[in-house]
BAFI-359361 format. One record per residue (C-alpha): residue in one letter; x, y, z. Coordinates in nm, 4 decimals. Example, Ala and Ser with C-alpha at 12.3 -4.5 7.8 and 13.67 -1.06 7.14 Angstrom:
BEGIN
a:1.2300:-0.4500:0.7800
s:1.3670:-0.1060:0.7140
This chain:
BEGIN
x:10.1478:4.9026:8.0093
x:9.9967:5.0842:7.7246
x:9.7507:5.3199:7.8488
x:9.6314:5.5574:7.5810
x:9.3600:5.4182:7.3892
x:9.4077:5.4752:7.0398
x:9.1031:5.6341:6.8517
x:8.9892:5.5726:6.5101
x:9.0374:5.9398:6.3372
x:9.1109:6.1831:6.0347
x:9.2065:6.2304:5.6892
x:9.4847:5.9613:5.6071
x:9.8415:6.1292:5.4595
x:10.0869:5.9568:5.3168
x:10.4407:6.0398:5.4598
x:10.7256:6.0677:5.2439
x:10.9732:5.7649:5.2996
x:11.2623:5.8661:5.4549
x:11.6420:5.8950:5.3584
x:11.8423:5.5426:5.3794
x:12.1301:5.6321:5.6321
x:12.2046:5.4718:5.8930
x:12.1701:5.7122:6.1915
x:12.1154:5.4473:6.4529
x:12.4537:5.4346:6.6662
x:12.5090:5.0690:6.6667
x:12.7234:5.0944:6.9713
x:12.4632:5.2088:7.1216
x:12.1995:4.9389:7.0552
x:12.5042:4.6726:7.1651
x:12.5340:4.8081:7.5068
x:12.1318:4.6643:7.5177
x:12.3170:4.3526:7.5246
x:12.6033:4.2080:7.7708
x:12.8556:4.0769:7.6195
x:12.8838:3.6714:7.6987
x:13.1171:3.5897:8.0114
x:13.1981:3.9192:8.1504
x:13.1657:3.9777:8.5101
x:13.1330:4.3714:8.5214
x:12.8306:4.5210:8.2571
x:12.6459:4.7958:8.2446
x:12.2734:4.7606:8.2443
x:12.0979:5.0820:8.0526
x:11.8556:5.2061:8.2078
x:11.5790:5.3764:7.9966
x:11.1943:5.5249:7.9983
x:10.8901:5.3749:7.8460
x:10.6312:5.6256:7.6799
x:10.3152:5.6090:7.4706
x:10.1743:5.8194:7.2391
x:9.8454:5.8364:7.0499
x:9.8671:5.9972:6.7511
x:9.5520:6.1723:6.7562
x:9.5944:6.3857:7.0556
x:9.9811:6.4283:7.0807
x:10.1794:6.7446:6.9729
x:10.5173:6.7786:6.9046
x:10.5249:7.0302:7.1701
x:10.4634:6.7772:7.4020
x:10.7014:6.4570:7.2723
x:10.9762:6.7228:7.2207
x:10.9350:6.8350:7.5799
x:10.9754:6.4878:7.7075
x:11.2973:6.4432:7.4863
x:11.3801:6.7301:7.6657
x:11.3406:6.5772:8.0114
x:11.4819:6.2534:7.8757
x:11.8220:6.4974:7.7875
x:11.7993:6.6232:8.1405
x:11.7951:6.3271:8.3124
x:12.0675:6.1590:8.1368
x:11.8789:5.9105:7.9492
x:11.9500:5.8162:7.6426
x:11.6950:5.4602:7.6317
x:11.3019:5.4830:7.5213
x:11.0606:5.2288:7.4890
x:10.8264:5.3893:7.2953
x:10.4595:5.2118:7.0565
x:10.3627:5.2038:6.7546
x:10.0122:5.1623:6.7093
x:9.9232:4.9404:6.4090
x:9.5496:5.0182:6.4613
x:9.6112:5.4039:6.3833
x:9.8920:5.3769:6.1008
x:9.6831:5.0811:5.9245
x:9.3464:5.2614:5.9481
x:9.2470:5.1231:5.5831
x:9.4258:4.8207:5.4269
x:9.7303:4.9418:5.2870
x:9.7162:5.2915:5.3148
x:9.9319:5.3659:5.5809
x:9.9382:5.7262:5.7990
x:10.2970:5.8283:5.8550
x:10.3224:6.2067:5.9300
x:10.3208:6.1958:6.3403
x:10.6346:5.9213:6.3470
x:10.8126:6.0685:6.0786
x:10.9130:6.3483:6.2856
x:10.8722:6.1759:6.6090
x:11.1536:5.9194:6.4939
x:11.3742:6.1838:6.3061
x:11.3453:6.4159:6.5722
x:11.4326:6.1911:6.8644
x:11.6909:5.9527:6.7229
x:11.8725:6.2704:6.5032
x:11.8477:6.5802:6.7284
x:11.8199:6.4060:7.0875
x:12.0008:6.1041:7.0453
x:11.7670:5.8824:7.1569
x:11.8187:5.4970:7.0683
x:11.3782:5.3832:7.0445
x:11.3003:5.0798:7.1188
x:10.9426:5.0136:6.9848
x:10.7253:4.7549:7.0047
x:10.4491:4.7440:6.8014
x:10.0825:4.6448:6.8906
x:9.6966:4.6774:6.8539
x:9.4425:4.4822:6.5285
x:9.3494:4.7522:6.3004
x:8.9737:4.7862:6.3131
x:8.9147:4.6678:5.9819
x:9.1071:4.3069:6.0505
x:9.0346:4.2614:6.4036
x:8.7426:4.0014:6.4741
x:8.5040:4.2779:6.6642
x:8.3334:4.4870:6.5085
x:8.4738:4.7833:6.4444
x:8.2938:5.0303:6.6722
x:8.3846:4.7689:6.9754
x:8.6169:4.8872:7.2506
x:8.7777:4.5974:7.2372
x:8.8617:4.5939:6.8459
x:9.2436:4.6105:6.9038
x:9.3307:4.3337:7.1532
x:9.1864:4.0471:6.9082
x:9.3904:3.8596:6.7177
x:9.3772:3.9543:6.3148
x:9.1657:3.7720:6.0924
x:9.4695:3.7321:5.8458
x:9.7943:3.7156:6.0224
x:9.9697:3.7343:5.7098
x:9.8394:4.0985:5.7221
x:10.0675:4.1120:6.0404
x:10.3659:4.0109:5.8300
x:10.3128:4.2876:5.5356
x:10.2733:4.5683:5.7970
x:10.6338:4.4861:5.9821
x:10.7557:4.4535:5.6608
x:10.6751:4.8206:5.5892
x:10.7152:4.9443:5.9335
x:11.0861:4.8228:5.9409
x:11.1917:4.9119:5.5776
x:11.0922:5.2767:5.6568
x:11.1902:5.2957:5.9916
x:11.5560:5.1122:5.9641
x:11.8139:5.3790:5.9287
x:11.6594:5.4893:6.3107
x:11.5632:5.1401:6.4931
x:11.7364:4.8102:6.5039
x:11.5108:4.6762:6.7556
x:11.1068:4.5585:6.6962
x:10.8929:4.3877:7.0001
x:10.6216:4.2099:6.8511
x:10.3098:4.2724:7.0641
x:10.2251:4.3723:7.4376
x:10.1746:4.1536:7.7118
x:10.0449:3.9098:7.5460
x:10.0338:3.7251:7.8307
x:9.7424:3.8537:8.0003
x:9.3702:3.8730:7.8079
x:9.3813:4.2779:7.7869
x:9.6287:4.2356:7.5445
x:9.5863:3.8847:7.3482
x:9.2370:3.8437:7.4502
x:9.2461:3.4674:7.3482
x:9.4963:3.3459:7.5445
x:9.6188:3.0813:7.3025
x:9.9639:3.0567:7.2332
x:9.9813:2.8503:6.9693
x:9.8060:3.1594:6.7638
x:10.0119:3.4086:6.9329
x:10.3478:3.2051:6.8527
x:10.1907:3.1252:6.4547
x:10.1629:3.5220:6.4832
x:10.4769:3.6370:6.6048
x:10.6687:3.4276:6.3730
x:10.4809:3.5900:6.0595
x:10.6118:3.9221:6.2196
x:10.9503:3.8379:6.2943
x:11.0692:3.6918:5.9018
x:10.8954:4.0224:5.8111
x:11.1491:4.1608:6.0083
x:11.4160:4.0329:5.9074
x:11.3241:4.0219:5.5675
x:11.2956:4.4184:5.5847
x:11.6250:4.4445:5.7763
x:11.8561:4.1481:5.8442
x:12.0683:4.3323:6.1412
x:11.7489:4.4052:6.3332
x:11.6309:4.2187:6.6625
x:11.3385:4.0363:6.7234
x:11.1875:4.1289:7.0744
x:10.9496:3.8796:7.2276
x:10.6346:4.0710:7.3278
x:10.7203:4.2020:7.7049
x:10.4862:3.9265:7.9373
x:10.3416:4.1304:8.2249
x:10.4357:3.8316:8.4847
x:10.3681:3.4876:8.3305
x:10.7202:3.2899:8.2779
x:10.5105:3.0133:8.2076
x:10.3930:3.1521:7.8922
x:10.7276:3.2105:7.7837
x:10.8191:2.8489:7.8332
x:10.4882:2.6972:7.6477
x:10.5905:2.9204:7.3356
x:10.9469:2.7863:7.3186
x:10.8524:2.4353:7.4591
x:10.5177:2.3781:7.2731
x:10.5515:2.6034:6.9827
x:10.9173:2.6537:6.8839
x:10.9146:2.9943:6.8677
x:11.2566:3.0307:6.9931
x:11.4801:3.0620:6.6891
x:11.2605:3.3623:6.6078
x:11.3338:3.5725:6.9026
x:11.6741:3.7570:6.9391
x:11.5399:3.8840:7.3187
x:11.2640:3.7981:7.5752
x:11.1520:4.1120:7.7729
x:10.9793:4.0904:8.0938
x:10.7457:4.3077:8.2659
x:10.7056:4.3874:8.6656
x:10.4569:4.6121:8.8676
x:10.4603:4.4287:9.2287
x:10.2931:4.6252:9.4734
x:10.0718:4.7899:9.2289
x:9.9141:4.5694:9.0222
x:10.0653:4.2504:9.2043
x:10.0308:4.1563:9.5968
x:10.3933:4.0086:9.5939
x:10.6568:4.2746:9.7543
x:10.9062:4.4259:9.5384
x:11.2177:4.1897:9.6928
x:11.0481:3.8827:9.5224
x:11.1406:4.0655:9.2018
x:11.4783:3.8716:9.2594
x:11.2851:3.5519:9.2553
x:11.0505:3.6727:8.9232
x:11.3609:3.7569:8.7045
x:11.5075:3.4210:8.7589
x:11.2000:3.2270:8.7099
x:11.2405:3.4104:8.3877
x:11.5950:3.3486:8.2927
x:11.5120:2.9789:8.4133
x:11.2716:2.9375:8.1429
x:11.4946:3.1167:7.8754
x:11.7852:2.8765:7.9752
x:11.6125:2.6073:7.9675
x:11.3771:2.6362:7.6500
x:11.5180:2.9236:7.5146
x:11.8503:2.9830:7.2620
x:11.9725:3.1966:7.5647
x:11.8536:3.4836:7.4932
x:11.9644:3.8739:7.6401
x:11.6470:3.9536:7.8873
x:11.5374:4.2708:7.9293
x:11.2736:4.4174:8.1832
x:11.1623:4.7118:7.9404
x:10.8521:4.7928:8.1364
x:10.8468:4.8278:8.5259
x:10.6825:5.0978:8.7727
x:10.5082:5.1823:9.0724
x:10.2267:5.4588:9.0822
x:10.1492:5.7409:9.2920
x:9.7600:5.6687:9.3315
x:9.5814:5.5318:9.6536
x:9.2625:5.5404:9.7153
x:9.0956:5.7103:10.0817
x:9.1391:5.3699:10.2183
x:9.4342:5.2652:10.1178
x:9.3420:5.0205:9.7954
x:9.5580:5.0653:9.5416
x:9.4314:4.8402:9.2930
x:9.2402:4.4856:9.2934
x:9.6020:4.3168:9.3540
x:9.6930:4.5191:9.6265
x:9.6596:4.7562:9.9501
x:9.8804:4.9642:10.1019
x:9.9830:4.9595:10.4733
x:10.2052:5.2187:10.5702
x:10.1078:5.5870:10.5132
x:10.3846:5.6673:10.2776
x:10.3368:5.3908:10.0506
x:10.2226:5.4833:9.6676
x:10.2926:5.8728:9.7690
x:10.5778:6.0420:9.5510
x:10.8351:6.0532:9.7766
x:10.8607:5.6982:9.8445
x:10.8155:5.6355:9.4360
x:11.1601:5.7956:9.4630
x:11.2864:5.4773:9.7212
x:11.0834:5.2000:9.5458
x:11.2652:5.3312:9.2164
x:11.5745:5.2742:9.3899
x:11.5394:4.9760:9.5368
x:11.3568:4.8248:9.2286
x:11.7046:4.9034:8.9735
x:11.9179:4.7567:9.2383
x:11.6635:4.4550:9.3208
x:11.7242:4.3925:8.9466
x:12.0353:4.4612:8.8509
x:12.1592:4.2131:9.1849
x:12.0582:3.9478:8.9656
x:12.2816:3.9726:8.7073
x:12.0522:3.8558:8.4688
x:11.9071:4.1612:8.3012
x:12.0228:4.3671:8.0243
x:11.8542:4.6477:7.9821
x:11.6115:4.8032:8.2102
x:11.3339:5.0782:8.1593
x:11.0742:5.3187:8.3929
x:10.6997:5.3239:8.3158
x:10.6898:5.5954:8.2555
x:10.7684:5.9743:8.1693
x:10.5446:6.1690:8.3232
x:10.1915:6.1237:8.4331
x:9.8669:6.2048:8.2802
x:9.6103:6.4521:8.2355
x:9.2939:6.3577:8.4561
x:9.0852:6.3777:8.1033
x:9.2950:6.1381:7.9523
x:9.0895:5.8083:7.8499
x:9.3401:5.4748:7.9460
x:9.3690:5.1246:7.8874
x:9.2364:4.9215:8.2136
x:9.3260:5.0468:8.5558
x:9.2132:5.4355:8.4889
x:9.3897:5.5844:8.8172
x:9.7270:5.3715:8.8600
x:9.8075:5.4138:8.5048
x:9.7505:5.8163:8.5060
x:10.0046:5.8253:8.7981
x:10.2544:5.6274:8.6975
x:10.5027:5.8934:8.6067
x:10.8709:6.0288:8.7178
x:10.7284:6.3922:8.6439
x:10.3842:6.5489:8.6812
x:10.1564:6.5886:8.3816
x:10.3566:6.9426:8.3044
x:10.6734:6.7566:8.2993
x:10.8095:6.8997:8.6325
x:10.9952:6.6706:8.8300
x:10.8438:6.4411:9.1062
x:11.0804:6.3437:9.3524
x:11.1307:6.0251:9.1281
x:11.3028:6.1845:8.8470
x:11.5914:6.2859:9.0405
x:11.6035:5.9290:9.2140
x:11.6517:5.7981:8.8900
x:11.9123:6.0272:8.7461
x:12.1215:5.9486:9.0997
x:12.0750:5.5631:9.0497
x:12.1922:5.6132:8.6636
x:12.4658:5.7835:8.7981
x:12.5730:5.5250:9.0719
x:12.5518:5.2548:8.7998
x:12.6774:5.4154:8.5232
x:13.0491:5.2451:8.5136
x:13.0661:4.8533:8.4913
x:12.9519:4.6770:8.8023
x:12.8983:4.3245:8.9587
x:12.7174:4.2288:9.2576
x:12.8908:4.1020:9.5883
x:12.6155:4.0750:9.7898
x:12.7483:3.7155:9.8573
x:13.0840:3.8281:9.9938
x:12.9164:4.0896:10.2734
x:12.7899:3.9695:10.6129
x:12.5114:4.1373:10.7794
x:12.4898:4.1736:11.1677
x:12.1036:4.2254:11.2276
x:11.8537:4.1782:11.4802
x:11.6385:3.8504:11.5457
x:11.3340:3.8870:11.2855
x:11.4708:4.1471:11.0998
x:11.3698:4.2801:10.8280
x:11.6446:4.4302:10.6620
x:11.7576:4.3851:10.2805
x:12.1179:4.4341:10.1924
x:12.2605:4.4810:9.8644
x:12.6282:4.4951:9.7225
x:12.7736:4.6010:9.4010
x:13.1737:4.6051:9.2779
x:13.2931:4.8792:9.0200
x:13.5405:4.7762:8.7833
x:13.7997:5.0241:8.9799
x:13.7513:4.8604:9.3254
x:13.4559:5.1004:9.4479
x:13.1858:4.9205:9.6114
x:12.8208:5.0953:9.6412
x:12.5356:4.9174:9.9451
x:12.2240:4.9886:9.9397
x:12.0345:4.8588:10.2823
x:11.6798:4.9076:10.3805
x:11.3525:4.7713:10.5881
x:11.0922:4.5422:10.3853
x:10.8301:4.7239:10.3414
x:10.5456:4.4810:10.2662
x:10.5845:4.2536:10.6107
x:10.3790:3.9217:10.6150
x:10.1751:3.8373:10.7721
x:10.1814:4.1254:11.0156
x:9.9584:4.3059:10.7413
x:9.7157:4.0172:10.6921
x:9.3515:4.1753:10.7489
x:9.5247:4.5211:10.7286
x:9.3205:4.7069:10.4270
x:9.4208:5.0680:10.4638
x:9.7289:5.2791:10.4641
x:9.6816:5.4628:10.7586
x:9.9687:5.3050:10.9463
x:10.2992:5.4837:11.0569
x:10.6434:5.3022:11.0271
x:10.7795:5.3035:11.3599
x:11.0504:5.0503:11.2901
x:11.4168:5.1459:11.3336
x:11.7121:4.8703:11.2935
x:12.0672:4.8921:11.3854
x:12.2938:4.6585:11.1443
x:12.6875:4.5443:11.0827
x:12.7668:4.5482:10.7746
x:13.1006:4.3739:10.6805
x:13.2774:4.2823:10.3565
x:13.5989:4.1244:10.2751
x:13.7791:4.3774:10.0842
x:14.0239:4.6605:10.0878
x:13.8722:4.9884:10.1121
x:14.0405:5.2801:10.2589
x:13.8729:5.5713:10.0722
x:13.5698:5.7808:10.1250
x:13.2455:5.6929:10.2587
x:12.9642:5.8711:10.1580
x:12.5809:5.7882:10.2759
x:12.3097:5.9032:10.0914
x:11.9553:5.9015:10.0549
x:11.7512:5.7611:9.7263
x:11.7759:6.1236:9.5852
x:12.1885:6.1585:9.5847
x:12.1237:6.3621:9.9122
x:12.5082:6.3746:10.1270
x:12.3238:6.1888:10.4843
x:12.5694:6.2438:10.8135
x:12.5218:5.8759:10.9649
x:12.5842:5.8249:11.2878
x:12.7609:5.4359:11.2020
x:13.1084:5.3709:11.2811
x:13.3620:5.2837:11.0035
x:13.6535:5.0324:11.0044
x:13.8512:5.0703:10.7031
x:14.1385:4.8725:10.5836
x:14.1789:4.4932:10.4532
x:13.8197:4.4304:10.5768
x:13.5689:4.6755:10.5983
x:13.2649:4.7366:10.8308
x:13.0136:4.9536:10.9190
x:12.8737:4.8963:11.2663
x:12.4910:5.0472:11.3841
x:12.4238:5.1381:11.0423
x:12.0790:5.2425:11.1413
x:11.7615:5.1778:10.8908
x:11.4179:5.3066:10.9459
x:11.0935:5.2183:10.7983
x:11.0387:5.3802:10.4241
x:11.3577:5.5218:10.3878
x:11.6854:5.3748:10.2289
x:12.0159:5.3974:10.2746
x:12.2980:5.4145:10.0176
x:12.6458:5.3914:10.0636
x:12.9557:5.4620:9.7993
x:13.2649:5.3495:9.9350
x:13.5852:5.4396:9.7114
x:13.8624:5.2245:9.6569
């Protein structure tokens, strides 16, 4: 979710266009997309960043290119604000992304992909001294259409990929809530697009967790033929009440709609997270409470990250996949909407140390890094009556099989009345785990941080494998590699 709120500021300069190679890496961008029919892919995984031009140094985007090179990443969603480039018609403000772009795609080798947002004061139907200037549609759309023109044509020898708004789906965002005008809209911005660049993608403007608004654009508005990929958003048990497992269930609503009254479309969930804010007693946010007294803390960011890539990449319907966000803010920062969650949303502190998150998600890169496919299917789980264990199961391309296992945390309706996170996890299950296949190598158990775990499970190796009293405690997770 964009979260800096973009200020009205300055003296306007006038960049100088930049040179016309292509420094993109097209190989790169085409891993963003599986390739049809393949049973083992790679799914990216990225971060998701904003910055607002008038407060943002290059100190502090080069430091988090710098912890984007530590951790391995080489994926950024990142925004471009139309309301502070466009701050008079036609005179455009450059300077900041100039660099920004050079900088990251050239020197880091970062592959960006933007989407772009927010009515220029001057076009947007508020006044222009309203807070709410930006998230109204533009009194000439066409306006729209000249700006992506000019946005892409400058910005094409770095990006290949343009999302066309923000959540769009929710009033914050589109503050109309009519699709028909957001689908007339998008389809001004994406023939600018192409127009501007031909090879570029059209990214459908990331819903925050409305399928159904997907399917009325396609359906209702043909908007369809304009859109290269849909991108989906997801922040259950943050801003949602529903428990991170029905992610499973979200995606496919998703790819339902897409198959259905879509052109098939790649999906992408470019935008997903889970804060380290609670409040005293245990609210989190309007959507939801904790229960458990290490929810929303930073150490168990570090599981929920863990869970939440494997969660998505089990469905095998994602392409791409990217963190909300770097690091977190500065208590003095002014925010779109939820002013704590989104200040704590972070894999590193405001100083760009490391939360315990960070080095989740350079061990989860790492696990998924080689082609995989998930077996869940093929394994059998041995578990007690009313359990609440979750098993997952993914193949490498050279036999190796990772499983990660763990306790729901969000348990209905034993938290129904339950508003505070005072509550200690006492549960501890003992599970069989058993799959079909031939694995006589290694076994290695770790923790959500790559940490080597000594488990005290029994292991049967050979043409079937098992794991017996593989033991799972409340909070925690447990992740197994076993080598061909």
């Amino acid at each position: 979710m964009k979260k800096c709120l973009v200020l009205l500021f300055g003296l306007l300069i006038i960049g100088c266009q930049p040179q016309s190679e292509d420094h993109t890496g097209n190989l790169i961008y085409n891993q963003l997309e599986r390739p049809d029919n393949i049973e083992f892919y790679h799914m990216p995984l990225g971060l998701c960043e904003d910055w607002p031009e008038e407060s943002t140094t290059r100190e502090i985007y080069v430091n988090d290119f710098e912890l984007l090179k530590r951790s391995g990443i080489k994926y950024l969603r990142i925004s471009f604000g139309w309301d502070a480039i466009e701050v008079e018609k036609d005179k455009y403000d450059w300077l900041f992304w100039d660099d920004f772009v050079k900088t990251g795609v050239e020197q880091y080798g970062i592959t960006m992909i933007p989407y772009v947002c927010y009515t220029p004061a001057w076009l947007s139907t508020e006044p222009a001294d309203s807070f709410y200037y930006w998230n109204k549609p533009a009194k000439d759309f066409s306006e729209f259409g000249q700006f992506m023109y000019d946005l892409v044509e400058r910005y094409k020898p770095w990006i290949k990929t343009w999302e066309l708004w923000n959540e769009p789906d929710i009033s914050i965002y589109w503050s109309t809530q009519d699709a028909g005008q957001f689908a007339e809209f998008t389809k001004i911005g994406a023939e600018a697009v192409k127009k501007a660049d031909p090879d570029a993608k059209v990214v459908l403007g990331g819903i925050a967790y409305r399928p159904g608004w997907i399917r009325e654009l396609f359906e209702d508005y043909g908007l369809s033929p304009y859109i290269d990929i849909v991108n989906c958003h997801n922040y259950f048990e943050t801003w949602h009440e529903k428990p991170v497992e029905e992610i499973v269930d979200y995606v496919n609503e998703v790819y339902e709609v897409v198959h259905n009254f879509g052109s098939g479309q790649p999906i992408w969930m470019a935008e997903v997270g889970y804060s380290t804010f609670r409040a005293p007693d245990g609210k989190v946010s309007d959507s939801y409470w904790s229960y458990y007294n290490y929810e929303h803390t930073p150490e168990y960011q570090a599981v929920d990250l863990a869970k939440r890539v494997a969660l998505v990449r089990s469905t095998e319907q994602i392409d791409a996949m990217a963190w909300y966000e770097i690091k977190d803010l500065p208590p003095s920062d002014e925010v779109i909407g939820d002013i704590y969650n989104n200040k704590h949303l972070g894999v590193a502190w405001a100083d760009h140390s490391p939360k315990p998150a960070n080095k989740a998600l350079i061990f989860v890169n790492e696990l998924f890094s080689q082609p995989v496919t998930s077996i869940t299917k093929d394994v059998s789980v041995k578990k007690p009556d009313n359990s609440d264990a979750h098993v997952l199961a993914f193949e490498r391309e050279n036999g190796d099989v990772i499983i990660f296992a763990w306790l729901q945390t969000v348990v209905y309706p034993k938290r129904e009345g339950e508003k505070n996170g005072d509550h200690k996890d006492n549960r501890i299950e003992k599970i069989d785990v058993n799959l079909n296949k031939n694995l006589t190598g290694k076994v290695t158990l770790y923790n959500e941080l790559g940490t080597e775990l000594k488990g005290t499970a029994s292991v049967n190796s050979g043409d079937t494998f098992s794991m017996n009293s593989l033991e799972l405690s409340g909070g925690e997770i447990a992740i197994l590699e076993i080598k061909k």
